[in-house]
C-alpha positions as CSV (number, residue, x, y, z in Angstrom):
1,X,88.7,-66.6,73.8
2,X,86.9,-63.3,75.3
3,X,85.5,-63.9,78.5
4,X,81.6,-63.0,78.7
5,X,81.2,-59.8,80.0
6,X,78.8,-59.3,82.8
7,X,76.1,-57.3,83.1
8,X,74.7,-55.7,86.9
9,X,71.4,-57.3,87.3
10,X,68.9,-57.8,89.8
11,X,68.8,-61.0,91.7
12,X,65.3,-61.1,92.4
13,X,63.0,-60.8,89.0
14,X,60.5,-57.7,88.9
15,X,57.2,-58.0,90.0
16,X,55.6,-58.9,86.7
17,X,54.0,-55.4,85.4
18,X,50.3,-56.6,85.1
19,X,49.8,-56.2,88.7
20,X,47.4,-54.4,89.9
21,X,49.2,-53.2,93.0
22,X,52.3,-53.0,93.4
23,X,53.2,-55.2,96.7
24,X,55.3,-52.2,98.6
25,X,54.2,-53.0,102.6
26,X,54.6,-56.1,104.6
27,X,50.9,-56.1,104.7
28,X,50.6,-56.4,100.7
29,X,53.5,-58.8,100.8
30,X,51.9,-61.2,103.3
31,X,48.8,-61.2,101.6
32,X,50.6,-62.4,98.1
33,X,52.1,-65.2,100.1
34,X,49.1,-66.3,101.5
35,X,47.7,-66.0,98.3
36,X,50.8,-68.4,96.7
37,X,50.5,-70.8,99.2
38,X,46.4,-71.2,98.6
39,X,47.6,-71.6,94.9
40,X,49.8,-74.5,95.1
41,X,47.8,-76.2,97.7
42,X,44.9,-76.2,95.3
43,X,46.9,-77.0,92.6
44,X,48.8,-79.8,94.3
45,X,45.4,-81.3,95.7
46,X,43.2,-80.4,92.1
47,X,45.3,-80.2,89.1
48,X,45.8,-77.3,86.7
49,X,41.7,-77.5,85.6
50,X,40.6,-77.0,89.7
51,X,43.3,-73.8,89.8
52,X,40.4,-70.4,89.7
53,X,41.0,-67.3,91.3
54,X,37.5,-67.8,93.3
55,X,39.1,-70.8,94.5
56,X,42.9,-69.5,95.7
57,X,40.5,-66.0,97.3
58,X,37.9,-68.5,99.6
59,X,41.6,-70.9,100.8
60,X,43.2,-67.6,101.3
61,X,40.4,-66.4,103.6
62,X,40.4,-63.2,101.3
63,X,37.4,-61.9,99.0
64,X,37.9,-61.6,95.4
65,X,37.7,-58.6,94.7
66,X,41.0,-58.6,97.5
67,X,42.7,-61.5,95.0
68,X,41.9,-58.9,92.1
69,X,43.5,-55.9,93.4
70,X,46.8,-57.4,93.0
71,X,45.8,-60.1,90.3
72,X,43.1,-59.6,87.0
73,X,43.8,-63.6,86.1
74,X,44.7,-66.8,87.4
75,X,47.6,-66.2,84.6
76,X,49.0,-63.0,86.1
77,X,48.7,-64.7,89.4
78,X,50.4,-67.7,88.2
79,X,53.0,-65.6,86.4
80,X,54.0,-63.7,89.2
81,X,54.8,-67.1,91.2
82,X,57.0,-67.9,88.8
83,X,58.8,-64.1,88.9
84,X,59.3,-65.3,92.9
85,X,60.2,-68.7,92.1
86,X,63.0,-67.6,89.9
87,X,64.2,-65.1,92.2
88,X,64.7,-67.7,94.7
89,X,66.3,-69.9,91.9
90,X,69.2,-67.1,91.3
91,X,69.8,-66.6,95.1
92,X,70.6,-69.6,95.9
93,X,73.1,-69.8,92.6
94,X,74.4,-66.8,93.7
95,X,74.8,-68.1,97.5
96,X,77.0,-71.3,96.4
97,X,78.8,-69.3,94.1
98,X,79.7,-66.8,96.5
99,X,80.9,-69.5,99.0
100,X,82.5,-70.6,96.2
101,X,84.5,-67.7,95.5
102,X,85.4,-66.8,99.2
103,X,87.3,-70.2,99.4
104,X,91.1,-70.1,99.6
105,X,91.4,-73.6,98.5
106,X,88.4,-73.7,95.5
107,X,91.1,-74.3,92.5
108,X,92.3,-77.8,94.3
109,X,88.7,-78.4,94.5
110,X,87.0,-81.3,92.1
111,X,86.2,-79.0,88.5
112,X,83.8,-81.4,87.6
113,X,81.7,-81.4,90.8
114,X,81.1,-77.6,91.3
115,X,79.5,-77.6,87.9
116,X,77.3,-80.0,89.2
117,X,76.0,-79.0,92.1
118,X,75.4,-75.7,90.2
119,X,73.5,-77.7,87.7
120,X,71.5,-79.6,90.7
121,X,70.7,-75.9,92.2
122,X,69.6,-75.4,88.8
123,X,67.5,-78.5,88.0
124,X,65.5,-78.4,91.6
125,X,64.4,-75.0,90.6
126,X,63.4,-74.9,87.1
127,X,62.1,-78.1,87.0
128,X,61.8,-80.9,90.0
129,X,60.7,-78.2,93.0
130,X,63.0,-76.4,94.7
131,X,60.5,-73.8,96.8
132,X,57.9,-74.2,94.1
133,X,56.1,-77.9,93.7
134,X,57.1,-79.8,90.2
135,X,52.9,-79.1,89.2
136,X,53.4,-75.3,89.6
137,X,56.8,-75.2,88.2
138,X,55.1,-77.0,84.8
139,X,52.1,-74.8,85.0
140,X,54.9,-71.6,85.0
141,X,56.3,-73.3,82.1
142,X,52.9,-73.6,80.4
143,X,51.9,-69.4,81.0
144,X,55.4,-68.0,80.7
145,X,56.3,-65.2,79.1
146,X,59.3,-65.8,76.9
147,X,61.1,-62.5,77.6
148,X,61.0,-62.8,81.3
149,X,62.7,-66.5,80.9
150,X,64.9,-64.9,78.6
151,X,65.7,-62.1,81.5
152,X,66.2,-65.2,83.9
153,X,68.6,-66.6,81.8
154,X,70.9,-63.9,80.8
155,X,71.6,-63.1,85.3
156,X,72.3,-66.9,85.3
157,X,74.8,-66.4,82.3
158,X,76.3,-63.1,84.1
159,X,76.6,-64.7,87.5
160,X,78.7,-68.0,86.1
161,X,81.1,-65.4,83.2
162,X,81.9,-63.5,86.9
163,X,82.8,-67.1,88.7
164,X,84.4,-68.7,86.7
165,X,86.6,-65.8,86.2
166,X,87.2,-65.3,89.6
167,X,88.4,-68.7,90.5
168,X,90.5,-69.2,87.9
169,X,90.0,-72.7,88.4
170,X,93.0,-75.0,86.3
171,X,90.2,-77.4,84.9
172,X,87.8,-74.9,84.1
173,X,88.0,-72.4,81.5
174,X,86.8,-68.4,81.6
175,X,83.5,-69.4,79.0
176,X,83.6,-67.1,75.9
177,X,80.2,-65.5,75.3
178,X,79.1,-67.9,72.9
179,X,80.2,-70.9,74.9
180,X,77.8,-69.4,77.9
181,X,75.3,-68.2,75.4
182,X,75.1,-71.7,74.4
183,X,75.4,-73.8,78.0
184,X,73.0,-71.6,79.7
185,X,70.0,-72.0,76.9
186,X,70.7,-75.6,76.3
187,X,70.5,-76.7,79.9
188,X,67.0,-74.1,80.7
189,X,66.0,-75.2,77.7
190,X,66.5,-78.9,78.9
191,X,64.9,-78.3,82.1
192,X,61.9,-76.4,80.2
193,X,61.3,-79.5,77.9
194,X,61.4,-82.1,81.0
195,X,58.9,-79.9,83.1
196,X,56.4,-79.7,79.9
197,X,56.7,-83.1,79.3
198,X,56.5,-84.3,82.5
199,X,59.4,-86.4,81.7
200,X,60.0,-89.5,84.3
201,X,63.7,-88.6,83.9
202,X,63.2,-85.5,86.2
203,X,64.5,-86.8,89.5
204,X,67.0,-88.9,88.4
205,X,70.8,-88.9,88.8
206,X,71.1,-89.9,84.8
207,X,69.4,-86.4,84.2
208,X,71.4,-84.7,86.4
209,X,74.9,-86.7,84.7
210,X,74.1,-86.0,81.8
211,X,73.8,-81.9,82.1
212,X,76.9,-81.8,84.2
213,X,78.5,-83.8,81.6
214,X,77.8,-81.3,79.2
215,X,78.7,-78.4,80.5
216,X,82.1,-80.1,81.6
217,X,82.9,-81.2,77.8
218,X,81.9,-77.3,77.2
219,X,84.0,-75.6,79.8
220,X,86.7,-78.0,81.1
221,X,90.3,-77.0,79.8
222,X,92.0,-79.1,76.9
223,X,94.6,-80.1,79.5
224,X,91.3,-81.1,81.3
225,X,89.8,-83.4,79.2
226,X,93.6,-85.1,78.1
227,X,94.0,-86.2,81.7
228,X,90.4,-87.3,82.3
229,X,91.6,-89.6,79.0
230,X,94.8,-90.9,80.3
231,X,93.1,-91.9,83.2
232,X,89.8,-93.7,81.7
233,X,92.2,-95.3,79.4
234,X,94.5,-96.7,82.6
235,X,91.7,-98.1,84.3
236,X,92.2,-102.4,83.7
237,X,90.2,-104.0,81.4
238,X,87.3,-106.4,83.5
């Protein structure tokens, strides 16, 4: 089947475009971070209802009307975490992947285990906290913007089509476009659910399992699968 074909992308989401001002120096870009940080302390310590921009400005030690030359809302504020969030999300994708790639030995390495520790990379930043705490990440879930997910999405599609291409690796298969189309979206769409729902699964080795065990029964190579077979069925019976 056709391999997906990538697409250049950033790695680092735009700043959302309802910003005020545009975050050029290091001065602008210190004051957003301070401003994050006042965020998800209040929203770690308060809960989503005790998140106000009067509130983030006074634990920033900035005025609001300083808050509102970069942010109108709490929502825009909010959404613009989540821009940064996923920008750190897709670095460190791109990091291991990379490392990956440079590795003279990665096709004798386990097929099954580099798709999970992508999937882990993946699962601490959309949904348990990975730079962002598990309450923001929901509350990013809860205001997002449905074409700026979709953006996220497609650079994590592009970045995997371009691995798994370059390795070669003889358990893995070069995903067609559907078969990336369709891992991608079903695993952020997984992760999506469990945030929303606050699901007690989050955390949890089964969760983690059971997304790497998808996207190996997607991707692994017939030959693949047959010998995981042989060898489940020559293990003794207890």
């Amino acid at each position: 089947m056709a391999a997906a074909k990538p697409t250049k992308t950033s790695a680092q989401p735009q700043a959302p475009a309802s910003l005020r001002r545009q975050p050029s120096q290091a001065r602008a870009q210190q004051t957003m971070q301070t401003l994050f940080k006042a965020a998800a302390q209040i929203l770690d310590k308060e809960g989503e209802a005790g998140l106000t921009t009067n509130k983030v400005a006074a634990a920033a030690g900035f005025s609001i009307g300083t808050l509102y030359q970069y942010f109108p809302s709490k929502e825009v504020l909010v959404q613009a975490m989540a821009a940064k969030g996923q920008g750190m999300v897709l670095q460190e994708l791109g990091r291991y992947l990379t490392e990956l790639e440079n590795l003279p030995d990665v096709r004798a390495l386990d097929g099954r285990e580099l798709l999970g520790k992508a999937i882990r990379i993946l699962v601490r930043g959309f949904a348990t906290g990975k730079g962002l705490s598990q309450s923001l990440i929901h509350l990013c879930w809860t205001l997002e913007k449905p074409e700026e997910t979709a953006s996220a999405v497609r650079q994590v599609a592009d970045r995997l089509a371009v691995f798994f291409e370059r390795i070669d690796h003889p358990a893995l298969q070069t995903p067609s476009t559907a078969q990336m189309f369709v891992l991608t979206r079903s695993v952020i769409g997984t992760l999506r659910s469990a945030s929303l729902e606050k699901s007690p699964l989050l955390g949890s080795p089964a969760f983690e399992q059971a997304l790497t065990q998808m996207a190996w029964a997607l991707l692994a190579r017939p030959e693949a699968h047959q010998a995981a077979g042989l060898a489940l069925g020559a293990r003794p019976i207890k």
